[in-house]
C-alpha positions in Angstrom: 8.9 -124.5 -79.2 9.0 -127.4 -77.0 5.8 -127.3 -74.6 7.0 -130.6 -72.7 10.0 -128.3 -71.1 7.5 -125.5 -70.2 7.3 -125.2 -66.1 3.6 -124.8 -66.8 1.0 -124.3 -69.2 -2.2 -122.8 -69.4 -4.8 -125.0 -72.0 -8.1 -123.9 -73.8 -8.6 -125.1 -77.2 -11.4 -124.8 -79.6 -11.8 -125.9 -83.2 -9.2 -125.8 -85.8 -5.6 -126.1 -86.0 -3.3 -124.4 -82.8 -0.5 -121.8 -84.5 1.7 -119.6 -82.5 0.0 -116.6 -82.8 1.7 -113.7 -80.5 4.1 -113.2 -77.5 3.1 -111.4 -75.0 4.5 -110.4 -71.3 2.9 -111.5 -67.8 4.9 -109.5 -65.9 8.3 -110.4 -66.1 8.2 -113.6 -67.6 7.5 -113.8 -71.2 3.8 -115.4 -72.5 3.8 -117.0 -75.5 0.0 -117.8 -76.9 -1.1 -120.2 -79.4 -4.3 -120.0 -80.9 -6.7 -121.2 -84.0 -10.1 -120.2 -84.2 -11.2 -119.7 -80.3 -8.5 -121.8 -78.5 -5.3 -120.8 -77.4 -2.0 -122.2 -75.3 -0.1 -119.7 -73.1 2.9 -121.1 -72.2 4.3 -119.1 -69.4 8.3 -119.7 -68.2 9.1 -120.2 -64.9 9.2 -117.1 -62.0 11.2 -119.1 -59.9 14.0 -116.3 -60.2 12.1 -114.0 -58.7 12.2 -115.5 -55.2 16.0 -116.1 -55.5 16.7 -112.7 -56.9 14.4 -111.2 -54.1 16.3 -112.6 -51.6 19.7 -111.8 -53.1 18.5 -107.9 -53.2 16.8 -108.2 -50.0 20.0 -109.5 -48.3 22.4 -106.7 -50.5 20.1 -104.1 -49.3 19.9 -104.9 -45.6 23.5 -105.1 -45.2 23.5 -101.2 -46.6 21.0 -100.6 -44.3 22.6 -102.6 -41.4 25.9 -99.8 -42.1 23.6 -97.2 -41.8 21.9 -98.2 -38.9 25.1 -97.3 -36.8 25.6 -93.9 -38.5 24.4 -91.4 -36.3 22.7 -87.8 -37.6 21.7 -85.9 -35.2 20.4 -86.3 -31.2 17.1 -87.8 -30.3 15.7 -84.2 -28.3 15.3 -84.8 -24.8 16.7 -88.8 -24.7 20.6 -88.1 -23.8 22.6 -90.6 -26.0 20.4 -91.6 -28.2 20.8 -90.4 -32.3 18.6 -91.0 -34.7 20.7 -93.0 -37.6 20.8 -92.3 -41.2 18.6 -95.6 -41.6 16.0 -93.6 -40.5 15.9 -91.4 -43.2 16.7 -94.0 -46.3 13.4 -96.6 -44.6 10.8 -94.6 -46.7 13.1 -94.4 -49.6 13.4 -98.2 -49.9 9.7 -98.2 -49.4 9.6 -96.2 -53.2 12.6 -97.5 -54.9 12.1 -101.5 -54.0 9.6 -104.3 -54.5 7.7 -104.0 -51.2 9.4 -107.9 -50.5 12.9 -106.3 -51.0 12.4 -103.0 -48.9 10.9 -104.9 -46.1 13.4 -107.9 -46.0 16.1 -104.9 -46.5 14.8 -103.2 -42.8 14.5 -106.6 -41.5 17.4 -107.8 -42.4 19.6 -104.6 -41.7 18.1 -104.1 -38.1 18.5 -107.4 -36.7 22.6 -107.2 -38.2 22.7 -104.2 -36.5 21.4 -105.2 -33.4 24.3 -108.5 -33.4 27.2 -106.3 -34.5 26.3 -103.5 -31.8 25.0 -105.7 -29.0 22.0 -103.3 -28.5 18.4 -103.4 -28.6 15.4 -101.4 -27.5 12.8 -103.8 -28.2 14.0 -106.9 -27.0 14.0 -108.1 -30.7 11.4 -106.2 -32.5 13.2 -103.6 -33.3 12.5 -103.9 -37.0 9.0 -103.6 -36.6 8.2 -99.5 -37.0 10.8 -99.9 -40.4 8.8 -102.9 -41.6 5.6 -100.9 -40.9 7.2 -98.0 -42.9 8.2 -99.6 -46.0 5.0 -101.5 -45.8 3.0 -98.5 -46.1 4.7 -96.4 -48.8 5.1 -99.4 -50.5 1.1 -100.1 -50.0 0.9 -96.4 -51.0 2.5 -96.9 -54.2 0.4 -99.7 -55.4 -3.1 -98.1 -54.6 -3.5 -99.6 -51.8 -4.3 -96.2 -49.8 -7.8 -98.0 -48.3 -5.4 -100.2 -46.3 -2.6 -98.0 -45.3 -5.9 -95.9 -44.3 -7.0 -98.4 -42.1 -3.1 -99.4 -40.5 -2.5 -95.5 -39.6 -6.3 -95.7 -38.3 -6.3 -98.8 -36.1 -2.6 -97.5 -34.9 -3.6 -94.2 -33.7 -6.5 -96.3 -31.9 -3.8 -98.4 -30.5 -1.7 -95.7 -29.0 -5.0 -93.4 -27.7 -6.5 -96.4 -26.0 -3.4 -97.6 -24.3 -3.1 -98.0 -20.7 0.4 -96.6 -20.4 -1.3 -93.5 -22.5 -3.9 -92.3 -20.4 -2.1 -89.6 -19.3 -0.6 -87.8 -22.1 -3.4 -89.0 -24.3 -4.1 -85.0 -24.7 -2.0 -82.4 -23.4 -2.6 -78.8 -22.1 -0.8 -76.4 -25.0 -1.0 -72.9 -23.8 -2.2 -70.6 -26.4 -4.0 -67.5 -27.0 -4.1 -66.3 -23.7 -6.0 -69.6 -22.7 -5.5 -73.0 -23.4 -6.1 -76.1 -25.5 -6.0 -79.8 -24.9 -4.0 -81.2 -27.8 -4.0 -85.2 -28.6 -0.3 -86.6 -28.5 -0.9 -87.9 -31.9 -1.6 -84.7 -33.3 0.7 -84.6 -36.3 -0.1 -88.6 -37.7 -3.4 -86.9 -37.3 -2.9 -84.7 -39.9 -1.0 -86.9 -42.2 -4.2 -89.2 -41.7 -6.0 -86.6 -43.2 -3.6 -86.0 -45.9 -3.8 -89.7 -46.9 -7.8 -89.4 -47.1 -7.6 -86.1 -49.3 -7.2 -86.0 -53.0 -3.6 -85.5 -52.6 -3.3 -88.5 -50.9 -4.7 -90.1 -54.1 -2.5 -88.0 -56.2 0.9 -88.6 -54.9 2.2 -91.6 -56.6 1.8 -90.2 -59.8 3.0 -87.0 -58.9 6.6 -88.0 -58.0 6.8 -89.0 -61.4 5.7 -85.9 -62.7 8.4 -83.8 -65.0 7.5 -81.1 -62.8 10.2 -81.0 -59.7 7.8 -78.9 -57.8 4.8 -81.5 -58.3 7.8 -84.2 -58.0 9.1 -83.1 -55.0 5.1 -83.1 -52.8 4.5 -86.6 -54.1 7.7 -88.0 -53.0 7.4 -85.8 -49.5 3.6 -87.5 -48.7 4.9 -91.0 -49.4 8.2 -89.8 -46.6 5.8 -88.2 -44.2 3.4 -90.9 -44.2 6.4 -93.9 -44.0 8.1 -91.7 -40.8 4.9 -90.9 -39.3 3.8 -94.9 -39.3 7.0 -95.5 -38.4 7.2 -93.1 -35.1 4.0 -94.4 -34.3 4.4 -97.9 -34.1 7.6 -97.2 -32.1 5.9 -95.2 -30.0 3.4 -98.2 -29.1 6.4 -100.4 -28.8 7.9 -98.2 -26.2 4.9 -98.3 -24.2 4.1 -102.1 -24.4 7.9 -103.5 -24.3 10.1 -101.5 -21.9 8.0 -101.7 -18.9 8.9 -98.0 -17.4 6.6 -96.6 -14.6 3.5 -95.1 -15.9 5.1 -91.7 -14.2 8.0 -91.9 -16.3 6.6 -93.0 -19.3 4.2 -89.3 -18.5 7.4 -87.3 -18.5 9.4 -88.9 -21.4 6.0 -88.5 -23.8 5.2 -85.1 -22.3 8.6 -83.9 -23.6 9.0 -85.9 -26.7 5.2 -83.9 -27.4 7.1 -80.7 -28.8 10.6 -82.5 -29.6 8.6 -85.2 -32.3 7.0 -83.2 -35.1 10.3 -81.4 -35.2 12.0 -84.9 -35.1 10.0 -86.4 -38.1 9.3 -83.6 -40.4 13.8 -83.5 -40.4 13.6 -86.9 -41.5 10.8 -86.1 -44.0 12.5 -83.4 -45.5 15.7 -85.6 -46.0 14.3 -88.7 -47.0 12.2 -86.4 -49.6 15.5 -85.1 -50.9 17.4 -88.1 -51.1 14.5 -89.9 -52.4 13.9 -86.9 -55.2 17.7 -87.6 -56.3 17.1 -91.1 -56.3 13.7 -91.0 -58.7 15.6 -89.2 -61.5 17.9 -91.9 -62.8 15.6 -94.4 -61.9 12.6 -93.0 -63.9 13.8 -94.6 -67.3 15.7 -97.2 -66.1 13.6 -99.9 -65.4 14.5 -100.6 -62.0 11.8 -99.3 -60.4 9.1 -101.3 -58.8 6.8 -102.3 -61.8 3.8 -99.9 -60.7 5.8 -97.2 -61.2 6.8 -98.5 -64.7 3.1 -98.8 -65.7 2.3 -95.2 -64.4 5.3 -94.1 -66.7 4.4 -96.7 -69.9 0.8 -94.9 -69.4 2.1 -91.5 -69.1 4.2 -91.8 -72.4 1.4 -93.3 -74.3 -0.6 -90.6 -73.3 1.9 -88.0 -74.2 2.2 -90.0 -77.8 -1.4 -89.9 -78.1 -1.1 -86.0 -77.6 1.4 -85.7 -80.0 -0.4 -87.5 -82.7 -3.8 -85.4 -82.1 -1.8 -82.3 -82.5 0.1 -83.0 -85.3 -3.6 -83.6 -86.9 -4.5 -79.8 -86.2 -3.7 -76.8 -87.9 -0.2 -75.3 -87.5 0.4 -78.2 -84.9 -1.2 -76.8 -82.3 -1.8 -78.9 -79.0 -5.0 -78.7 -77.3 -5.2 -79.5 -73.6 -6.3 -83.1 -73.0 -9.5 -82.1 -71.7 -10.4 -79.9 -74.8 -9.3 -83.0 -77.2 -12.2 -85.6 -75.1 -14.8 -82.7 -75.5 -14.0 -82.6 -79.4 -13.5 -86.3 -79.7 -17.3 -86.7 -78.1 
């Protein structure tokens, strides 16, 4: 092997004579390490594909996204003329099924070629944001990084309640049980909040990998409720900040969008969770999912070989539940 050509190498030697010893991988690039006695060389080729490829998929992906952008699926409730598009829906599923760089130059990407070919923009240019903030946190999500996405969801339902356009819809007056309540607008990111914090919220990722479609299914629906929810809500801060409506109007349009938007995000949830389910399945085995995923399923087979080899060791073959095999094993 010629080190000279390597793009860069990693040095530590010790005493005695340097052999190749083993190949190893560092991510996707292979690592090949020399060592004698307490030394070795890691010789590492080059990642500058990545980037390239990265960009390539990014770009790919965006103009899909771009397409759907300007497919409508059904009305926005109580906004005459405007449709929620089927990009909505497919934002959280790019935030499983990509590398969080892909998915979020995909929704970049794909709403600024939107808003050229149509000529139309709501947020004088930022209209990618609540996607980007989406994909972002299912992505974050899927990595185990649920402490951040914790504190985004946090600091934007701050955002929104402390706003000055806000003030008066911060709550509103729900009639109910013969009296009534004072609801916050943000009611339903409040819940997913709280979904996020539970022990589901920790169990998701590797549930949507699970061989159980039931199990499958609620894993890949948290990561779509919490990418939608994020989403709504950033849009929602948008529309407050950006637009410059009258405080009075802004009261009306919110006060009415308070019923229409659970209804609104938990369609989109339910689709993207379906679409998103369908999409898993191939992609389970195949490699081309984002390389977290790929550990949690490497670590799930070696677990299931390692339950396979303990039960073949018992009388009649029987296989004892994981827990029973660590009390036995202690």
């Amino acid at each position: 092997m010629d080190l000279d050509n390597s793009p860069w190498i990693l040095f530590s030697k010790n005493q005695g004579k340097n052999l190749i010893s083993e190949c190893n991988t560092r991510g996707s690039a292979p690592v090949f390490t020399l060592g004698g006695g307490g030394g070795q060389i890691e010789t590492v080729l080059s990642e500058t594909r990545l980037p390239t490829r990265s960009l390539a998929l990014g770009i790919l992906f965006g103009a899909l996204f771009a397409v759907l952008k300007v497919i409508s699926l059904f009305p926005v409730i109580g906004s005459p003329g405007r449709f929620f598009s089927a990009a909505d829906v497919v934002a959280p599923v790019f935030g499983i099924i990509l590398e969080p760089v892909v998915a979020g130059l995909a929704v970049t990407v794909g709403t600024c070629l939107a808003v050229g070919a149509t000529g139309t923009t709501l947020f004088y240019g930022l209209d990618f944001v609540p996607a980007l903030l989406d994909v972002i946190a299912v992505g974050l999500m899927i990595r185990g990084r649920r402490r951040l996405v914790v504190a985004m969801y946090a600091g934007l339902i701050a955002l929104f309640s402390i706003h000055p356009n806000a003030q008066d819809f911060e709550v509103i007056r729900v009639s109910a049980l013969g009296g009534s309540l004072w609801v916050p607008f943000t009611w339903l990111h409040i819940v997913c909040f709280m979904l996020i914090l539970s022990p589901l919220g920790g169990k998701a990722v590797n549930w949507t990998l699970e061989s159980s479609s039931l199990r499958a299914t609620v894993g890949v629906a948290l990561l779509c409720l919490v990418g939608t929810t994020m989403q709504h809500l950033a849009g929602s801060f948008l529309f407050l900040s950006v637009l410059g409506l009258p405080r009075s109007s802004l009261t009306r349009l919110f006060q009415a969008a308070f019923v229409a938007y659970p209804v609104e995000r938990l369609t989109i949830a339910t689709l993207a969770t379906a679409l998103g389910s369908v999409a898993l399945r191939p992609l389970k085995n195949s490699g081309l999912l984002p390389k977290e995923f790929r550990s949690i399923t490497r670590s799930r087979r070696n677990n299931d070989e390692e339950d396979h080899r303990d039960a073949s060791q018992l009388p009649g073959g029987t296989q004892l539940p994981r827990r029973q095999k660590l009390d036995l094993n202690t």
